[in-house]
NUZAMAR-147382 format. One record per residue (C-alpha): x, z, y; chain; residue number from 1; residue in one letter. Coordinates in steps of 0.1 Angstrom, whole numbers, plus 5000, padded with zeros to 4 digits. Each point is the difference from the previous one (the first is absolute). Layout:
BEGIN
east: X; up: Z; north: Y; chaine: A; num: NUM; residu: a $
...
//
This chain:
BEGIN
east: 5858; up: 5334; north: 4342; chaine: A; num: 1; residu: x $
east: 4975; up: 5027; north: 5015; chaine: A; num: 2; residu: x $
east: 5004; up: 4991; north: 5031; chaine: A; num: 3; residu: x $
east: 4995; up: 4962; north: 4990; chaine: A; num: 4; residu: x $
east: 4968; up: 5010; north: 4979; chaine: A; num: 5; residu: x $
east: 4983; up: 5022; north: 5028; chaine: A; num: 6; residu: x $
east: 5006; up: 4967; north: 5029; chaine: A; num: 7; residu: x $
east: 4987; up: 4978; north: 4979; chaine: A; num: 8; residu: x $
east: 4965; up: 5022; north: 5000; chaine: A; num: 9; residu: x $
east: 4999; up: 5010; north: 5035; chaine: A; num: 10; residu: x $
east: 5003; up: 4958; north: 5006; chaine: A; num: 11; residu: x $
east: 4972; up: 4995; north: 4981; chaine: A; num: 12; residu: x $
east: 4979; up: 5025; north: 5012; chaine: A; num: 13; residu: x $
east: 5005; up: 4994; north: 5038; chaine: A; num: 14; residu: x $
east: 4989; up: 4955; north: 4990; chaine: A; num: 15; residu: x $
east: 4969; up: 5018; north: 4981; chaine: A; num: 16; residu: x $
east: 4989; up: 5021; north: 5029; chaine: A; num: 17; residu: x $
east: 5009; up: 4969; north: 5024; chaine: A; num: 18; residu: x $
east: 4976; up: 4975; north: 4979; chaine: A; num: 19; residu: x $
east: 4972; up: 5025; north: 4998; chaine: A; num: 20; residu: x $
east: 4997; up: 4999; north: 5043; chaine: A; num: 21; residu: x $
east: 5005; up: 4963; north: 5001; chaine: A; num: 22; residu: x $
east: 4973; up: 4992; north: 4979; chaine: A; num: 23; residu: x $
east: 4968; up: 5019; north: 4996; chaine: A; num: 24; residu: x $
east: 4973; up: 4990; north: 4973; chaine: A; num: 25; residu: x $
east: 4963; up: 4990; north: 5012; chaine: A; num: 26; residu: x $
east: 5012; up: 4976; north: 5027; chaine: A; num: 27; residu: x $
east: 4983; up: 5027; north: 5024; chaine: A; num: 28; residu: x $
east: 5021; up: 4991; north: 5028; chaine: A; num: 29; residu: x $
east: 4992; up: 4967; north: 5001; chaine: A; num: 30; residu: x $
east: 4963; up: 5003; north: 5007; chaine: A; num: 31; residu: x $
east: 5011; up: 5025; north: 5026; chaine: A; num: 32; residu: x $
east: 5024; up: 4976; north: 5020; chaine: A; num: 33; residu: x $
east: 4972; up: 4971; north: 4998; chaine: A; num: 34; residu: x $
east: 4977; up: 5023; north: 5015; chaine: A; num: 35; residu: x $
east: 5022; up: 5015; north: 5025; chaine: A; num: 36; residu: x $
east: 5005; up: 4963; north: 5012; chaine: A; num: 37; residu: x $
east: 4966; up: 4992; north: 5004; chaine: A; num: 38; residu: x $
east: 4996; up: 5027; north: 5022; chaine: A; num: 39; residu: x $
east: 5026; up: 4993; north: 5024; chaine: A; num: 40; residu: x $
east: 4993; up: 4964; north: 5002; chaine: A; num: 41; residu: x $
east: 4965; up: 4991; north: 4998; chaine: A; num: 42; residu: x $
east: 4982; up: 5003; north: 5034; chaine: A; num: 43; residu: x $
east: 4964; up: 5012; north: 5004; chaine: A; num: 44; residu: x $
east: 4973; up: 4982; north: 4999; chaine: A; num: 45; residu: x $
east: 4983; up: 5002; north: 5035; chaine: A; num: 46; residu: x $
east: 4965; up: 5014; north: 4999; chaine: A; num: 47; residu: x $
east: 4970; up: 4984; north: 5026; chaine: A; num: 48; residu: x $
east: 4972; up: 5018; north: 5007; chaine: A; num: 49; residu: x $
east: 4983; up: 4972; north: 5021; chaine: A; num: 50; residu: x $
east: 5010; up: 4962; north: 5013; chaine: A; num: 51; residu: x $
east: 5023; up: 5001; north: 5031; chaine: A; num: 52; residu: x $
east: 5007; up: 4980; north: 5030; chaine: A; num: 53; residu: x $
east: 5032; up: 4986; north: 5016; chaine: A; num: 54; residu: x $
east: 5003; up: 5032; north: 5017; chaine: A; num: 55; residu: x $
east: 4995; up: 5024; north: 4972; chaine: A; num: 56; residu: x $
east: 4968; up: 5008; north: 5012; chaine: A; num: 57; residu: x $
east: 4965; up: 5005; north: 4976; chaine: A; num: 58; residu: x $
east: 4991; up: 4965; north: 5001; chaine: A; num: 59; residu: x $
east: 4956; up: 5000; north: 5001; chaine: A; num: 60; residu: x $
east: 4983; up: 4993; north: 4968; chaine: A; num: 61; residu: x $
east: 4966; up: 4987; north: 5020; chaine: A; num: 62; residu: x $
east: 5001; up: 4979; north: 5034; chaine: A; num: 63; residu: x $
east: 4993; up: 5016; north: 5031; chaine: A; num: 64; residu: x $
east: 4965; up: 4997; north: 5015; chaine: A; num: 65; residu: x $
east: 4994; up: 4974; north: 5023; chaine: A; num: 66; residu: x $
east: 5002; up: 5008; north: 5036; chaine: A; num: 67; residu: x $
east: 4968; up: 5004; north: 5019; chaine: A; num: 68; residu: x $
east: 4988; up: 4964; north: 5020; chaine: A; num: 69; residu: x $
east: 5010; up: 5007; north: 5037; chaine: A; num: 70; residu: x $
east: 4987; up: 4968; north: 5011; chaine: A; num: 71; residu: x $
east: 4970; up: 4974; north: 5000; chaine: A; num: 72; residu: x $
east: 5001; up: 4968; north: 4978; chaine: A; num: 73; residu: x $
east: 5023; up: 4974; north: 5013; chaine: A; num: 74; residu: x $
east: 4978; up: 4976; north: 5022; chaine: A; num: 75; residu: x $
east: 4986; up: 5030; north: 5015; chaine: A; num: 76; residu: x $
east: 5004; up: 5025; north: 5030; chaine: A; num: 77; residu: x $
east: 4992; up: 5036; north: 5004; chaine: A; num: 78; residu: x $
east: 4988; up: 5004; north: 5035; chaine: A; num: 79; residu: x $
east: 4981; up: 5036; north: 5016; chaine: A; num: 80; residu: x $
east: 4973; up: 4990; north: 5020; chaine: A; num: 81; residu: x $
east: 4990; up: 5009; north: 5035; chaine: A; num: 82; residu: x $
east: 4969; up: 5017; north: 4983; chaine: A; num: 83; residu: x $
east: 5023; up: 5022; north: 4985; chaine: A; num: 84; residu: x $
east: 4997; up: 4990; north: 4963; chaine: A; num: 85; residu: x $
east: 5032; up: 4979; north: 4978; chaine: A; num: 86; residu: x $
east: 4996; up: 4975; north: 4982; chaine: A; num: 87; residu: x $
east: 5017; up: 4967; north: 4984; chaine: A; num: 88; residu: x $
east: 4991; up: 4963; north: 5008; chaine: A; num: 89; residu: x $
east: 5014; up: 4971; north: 4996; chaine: A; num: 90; residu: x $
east: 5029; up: 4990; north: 5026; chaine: A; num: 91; residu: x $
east: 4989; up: 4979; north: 5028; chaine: A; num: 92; residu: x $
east: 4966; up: 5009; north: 5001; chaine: A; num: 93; residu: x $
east: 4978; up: 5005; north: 5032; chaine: A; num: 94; residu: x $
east: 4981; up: 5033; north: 5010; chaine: A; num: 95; residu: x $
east: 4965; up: 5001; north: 5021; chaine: A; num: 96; residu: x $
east: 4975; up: 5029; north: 5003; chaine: A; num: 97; residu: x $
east: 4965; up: 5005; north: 5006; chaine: A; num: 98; residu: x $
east: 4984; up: 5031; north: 5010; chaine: A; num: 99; residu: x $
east: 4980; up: 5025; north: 4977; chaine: A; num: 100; residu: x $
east: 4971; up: 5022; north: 5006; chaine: A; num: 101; residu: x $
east: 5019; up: 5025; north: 4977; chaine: A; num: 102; residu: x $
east: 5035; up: 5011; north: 4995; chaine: A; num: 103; residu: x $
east: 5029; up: 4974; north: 5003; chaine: A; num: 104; residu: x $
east: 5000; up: 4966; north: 5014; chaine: A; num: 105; residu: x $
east: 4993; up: 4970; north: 4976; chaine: A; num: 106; residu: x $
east: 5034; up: 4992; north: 4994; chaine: A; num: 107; residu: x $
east: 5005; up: 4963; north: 4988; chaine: A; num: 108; residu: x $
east: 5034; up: 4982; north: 4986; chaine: A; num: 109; residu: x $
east: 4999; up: 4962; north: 4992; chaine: A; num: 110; residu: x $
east: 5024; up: 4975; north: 4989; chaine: A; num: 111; residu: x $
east: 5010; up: 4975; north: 5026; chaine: A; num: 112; residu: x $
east: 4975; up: 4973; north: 4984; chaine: A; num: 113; residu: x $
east: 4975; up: 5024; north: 5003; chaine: A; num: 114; residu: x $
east: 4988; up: 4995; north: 4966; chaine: A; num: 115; residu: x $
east: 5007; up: 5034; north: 4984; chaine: A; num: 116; residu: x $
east: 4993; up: 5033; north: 5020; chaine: A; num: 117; residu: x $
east: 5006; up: 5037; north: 4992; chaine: A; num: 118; residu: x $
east: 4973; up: 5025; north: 5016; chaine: A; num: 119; residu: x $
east: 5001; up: 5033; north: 5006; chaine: A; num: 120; residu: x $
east: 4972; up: 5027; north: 5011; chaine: A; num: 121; residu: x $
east: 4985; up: 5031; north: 5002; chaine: A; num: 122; residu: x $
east: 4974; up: 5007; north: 4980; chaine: A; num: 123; residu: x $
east: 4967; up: 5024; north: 5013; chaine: A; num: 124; residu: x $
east: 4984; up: 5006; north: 4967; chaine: A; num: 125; residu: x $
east: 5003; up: 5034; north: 4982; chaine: A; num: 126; residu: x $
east: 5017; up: 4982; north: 4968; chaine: A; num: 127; residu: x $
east: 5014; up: 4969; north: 4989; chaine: A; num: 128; residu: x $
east: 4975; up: 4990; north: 4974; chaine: A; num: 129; residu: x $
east: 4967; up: 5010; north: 5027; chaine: A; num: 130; residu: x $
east: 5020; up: 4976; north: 5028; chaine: A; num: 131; residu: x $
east: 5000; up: 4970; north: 4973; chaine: A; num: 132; residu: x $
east: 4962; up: 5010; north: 4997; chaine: A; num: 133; residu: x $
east: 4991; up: 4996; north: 5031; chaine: A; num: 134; residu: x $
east: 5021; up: 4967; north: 5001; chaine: A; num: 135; residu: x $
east: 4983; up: 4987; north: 4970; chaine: A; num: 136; residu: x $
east: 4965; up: 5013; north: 5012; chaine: A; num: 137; residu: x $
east: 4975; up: 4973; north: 5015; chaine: A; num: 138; residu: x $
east: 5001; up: 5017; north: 5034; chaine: A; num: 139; residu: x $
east: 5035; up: 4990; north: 5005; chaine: A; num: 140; residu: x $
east: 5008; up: 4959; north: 5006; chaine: A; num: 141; residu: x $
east: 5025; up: 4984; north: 4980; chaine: A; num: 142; residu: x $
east: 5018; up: 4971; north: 5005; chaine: A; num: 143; residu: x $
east: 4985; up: 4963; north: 4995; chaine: A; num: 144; residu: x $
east: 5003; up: 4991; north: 4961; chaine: A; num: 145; residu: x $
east: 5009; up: 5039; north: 4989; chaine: A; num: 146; residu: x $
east: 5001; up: 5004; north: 4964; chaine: A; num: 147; residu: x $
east: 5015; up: 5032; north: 4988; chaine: A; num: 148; residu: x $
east: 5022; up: 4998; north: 4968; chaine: A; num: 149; residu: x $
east: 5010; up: 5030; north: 4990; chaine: A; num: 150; residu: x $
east: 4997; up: 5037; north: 5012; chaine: A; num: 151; residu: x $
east: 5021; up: 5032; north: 4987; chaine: A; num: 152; residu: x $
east: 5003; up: 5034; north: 5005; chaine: A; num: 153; residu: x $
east: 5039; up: 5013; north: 4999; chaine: A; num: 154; residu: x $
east: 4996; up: 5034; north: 5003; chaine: A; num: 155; residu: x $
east: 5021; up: 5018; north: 4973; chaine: A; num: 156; residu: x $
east: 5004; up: 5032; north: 5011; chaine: A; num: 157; residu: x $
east: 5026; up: 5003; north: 5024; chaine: A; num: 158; residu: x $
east: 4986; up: 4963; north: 5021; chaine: A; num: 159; residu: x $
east: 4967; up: 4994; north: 5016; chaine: A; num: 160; residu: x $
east: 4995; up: 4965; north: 5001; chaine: A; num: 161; residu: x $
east: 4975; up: 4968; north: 4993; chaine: A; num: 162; residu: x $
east: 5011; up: 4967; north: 4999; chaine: A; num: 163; residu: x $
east: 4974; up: 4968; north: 5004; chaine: A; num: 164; residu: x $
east: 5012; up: 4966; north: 4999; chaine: A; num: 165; residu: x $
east: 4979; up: 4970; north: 5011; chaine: A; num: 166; residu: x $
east: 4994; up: 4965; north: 5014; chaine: A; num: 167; residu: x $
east: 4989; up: 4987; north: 5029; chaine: A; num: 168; residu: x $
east: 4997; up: 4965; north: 5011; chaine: A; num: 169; residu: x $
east: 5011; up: 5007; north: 5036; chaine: A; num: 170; residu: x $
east: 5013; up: 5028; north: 5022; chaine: A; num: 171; residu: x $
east: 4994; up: 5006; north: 5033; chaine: A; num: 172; residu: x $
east: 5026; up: 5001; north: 5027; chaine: A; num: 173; residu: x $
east: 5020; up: 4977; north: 4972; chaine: A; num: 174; residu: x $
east: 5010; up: 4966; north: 4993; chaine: A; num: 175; residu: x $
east: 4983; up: 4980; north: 4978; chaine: A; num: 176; residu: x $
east: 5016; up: 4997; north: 4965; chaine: A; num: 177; residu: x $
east: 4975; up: 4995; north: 4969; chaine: A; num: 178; residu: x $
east: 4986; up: 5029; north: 4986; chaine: A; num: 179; residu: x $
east: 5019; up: 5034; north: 5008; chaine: A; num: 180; residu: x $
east: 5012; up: 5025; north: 4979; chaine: A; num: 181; residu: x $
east: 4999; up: 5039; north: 5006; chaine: A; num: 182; residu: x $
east: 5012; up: 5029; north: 4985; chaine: A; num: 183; residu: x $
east: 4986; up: 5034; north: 5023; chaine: A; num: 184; residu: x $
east: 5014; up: 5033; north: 4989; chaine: A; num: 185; residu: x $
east: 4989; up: 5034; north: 5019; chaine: A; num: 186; residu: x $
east: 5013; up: 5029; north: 4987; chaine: A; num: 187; residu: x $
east: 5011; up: 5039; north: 5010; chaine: A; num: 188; residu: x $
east: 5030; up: 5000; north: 5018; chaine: A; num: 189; residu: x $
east: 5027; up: 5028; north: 4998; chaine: A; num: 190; residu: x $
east: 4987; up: 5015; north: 5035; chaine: A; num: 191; residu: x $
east: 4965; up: 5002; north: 4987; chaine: A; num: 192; residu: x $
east: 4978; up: 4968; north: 5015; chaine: A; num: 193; residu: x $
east: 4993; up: 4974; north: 4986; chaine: A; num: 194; residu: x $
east: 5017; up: 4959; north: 5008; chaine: A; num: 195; residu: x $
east: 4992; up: 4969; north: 4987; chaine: A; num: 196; residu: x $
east: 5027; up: 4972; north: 4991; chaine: A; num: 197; residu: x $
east: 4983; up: 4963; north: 5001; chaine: A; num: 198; residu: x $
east: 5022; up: 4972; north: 4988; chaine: A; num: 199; residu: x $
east: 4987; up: 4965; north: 5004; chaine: A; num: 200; residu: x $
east: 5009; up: 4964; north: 4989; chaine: A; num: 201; residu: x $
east: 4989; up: 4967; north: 4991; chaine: A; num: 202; residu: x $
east: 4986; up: 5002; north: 4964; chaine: A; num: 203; residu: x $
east: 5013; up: 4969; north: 4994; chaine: A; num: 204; residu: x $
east: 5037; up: 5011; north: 4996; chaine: A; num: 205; residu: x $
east: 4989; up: 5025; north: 4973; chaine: A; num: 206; residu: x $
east: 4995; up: 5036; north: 5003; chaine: A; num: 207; residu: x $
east: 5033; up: 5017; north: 4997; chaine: A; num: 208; residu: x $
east: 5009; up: 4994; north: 5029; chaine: A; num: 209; residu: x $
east: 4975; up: 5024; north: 5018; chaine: A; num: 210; residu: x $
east: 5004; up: 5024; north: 4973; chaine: A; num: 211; residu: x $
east: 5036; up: 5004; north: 5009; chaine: A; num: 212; residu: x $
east: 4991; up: 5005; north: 5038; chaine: A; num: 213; residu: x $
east: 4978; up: 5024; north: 4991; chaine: A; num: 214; residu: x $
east: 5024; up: 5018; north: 4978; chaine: A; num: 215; residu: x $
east: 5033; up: 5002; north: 5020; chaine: A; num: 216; residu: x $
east: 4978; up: 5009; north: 5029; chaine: A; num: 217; residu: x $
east: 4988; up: 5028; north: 4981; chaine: A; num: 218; residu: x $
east: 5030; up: 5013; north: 4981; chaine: A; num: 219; residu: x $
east: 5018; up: 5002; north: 5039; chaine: A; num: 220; residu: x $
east: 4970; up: 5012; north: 5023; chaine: A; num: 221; residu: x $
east: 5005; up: 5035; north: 5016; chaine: A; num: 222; residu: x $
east: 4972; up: 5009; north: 5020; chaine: A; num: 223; residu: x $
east: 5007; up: 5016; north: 5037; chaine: A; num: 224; residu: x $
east: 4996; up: 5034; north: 4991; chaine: A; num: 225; residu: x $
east: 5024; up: 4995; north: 4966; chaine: A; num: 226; residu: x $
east: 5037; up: 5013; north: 4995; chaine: A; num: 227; residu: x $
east: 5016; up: 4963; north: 5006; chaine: A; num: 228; residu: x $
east: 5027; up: 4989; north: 5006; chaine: A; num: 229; residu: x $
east: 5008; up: 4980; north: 5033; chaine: A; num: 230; residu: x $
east: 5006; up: 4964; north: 4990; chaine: A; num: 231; residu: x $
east: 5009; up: 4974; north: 5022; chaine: A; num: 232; residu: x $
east: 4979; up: 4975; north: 5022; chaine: A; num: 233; residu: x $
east: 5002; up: 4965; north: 4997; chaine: A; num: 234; residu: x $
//
């Protein structure tokens, strides 16, 4: 009966010691095993310092600048003279000199109704602004019907320049087409003299016209003694 008493206890004490591993109190072990499972199966979130590209490559934040223009406005030629200077006209025009009593010859480009004419020149005067005062002075002739519109200085600290623009109700050597209009620039070139750049036109087309001339001219002309490139003849 011992023997019967004693079994009965070590049974009971082995399904109390069995129930106290199974289940523990606090339910600490689940919060652990949701936790451990999150960790193995959520992925990272990828980080991104900055956009990218196809490639994987930094893609830019700001376009890139433009690239510099290698080439005259489309209509136009750039064409190094025999005088030794470049500059841009428009294609198909015609070129004739004169002689000068200083410097380069008179260098004359004109379109093939003859009505609009680039002019370039050496000029003999000390400055820009004292050659247009000597042009403008009464000692010096003008062309029938000159009326002068406008006159400026350019100079703004690294140019030397003066620009007059007029009309004139004929010029010689030229066809007859109303009342002509001019814009004459003379300025300090990059090899220290001084040019002039004379666009001319019939005033009765408008004006922008010349002032276009005048400018492409201006923005391509490298004088003979400038670092230019070679461009190609017509």
């Amino acid at each position: 009966m011992w023997s019967v008493l004693i079994g009965a206890a070590v049974v009971a004490v082995a399904a109390s010691l069995v129930l106290t591993f199974v289940v523990r109190p606090g339910g600490d072990d689940k919060d652990n095993r949701t936790t451990t499972a999150n960790e193995s199966t959520a992925s990272p979130t990828p980080v991104t310092s900055e956009p990218t590209d196809v490639t994987g490559s930094p893609t830019e934040s700001t376009p890139s600048p433009s690239a510099p223009v290698s080439e005259p406005p489309v209509g136009y030629t750039l064409y190094e003279d025999e005088e030794g200077f470049r500059i841009a006209h428009p294609e198909g025009w015609t070129r004739t000199t004169t002689d000068s009593s200083y410097g380069i010859s008179v260098v004359n480009y004109r379109s093939p109704d003859r009505t609009h004419r680039i002019q370039v020149y050496q000029v003999s005067e000390p400055s820009p602004a004292e050659s247009f005062d000597l042009y403008l002075s009464d000692e010096t002739p003008k062309a029938p019907g000159f009326t002068e519109i406008r006159r400026q200085t350019l100079d703004d600290g690294t140019f030397t320049g003066s620009r007059l623009e007029y009309l004139a109700d004929s010029i010689r050597g030229e066809p007859e087409v109303g009342t002509w209009h001019v814009y004459d620039e003379r300025f300090v070139a990059s090899d220290s003299n001084i040019y002039a750049i004379a666009a001319y036109g019939p005033d009765s087309d408008g004006r922008d016209d010349e002032l276009e001339l005048l400018t492409t001219a201006l923005d391509w002309f490298c004088p003979p003694l400038g670092a230019c490139e070679a461009a190609a003849q017509d």
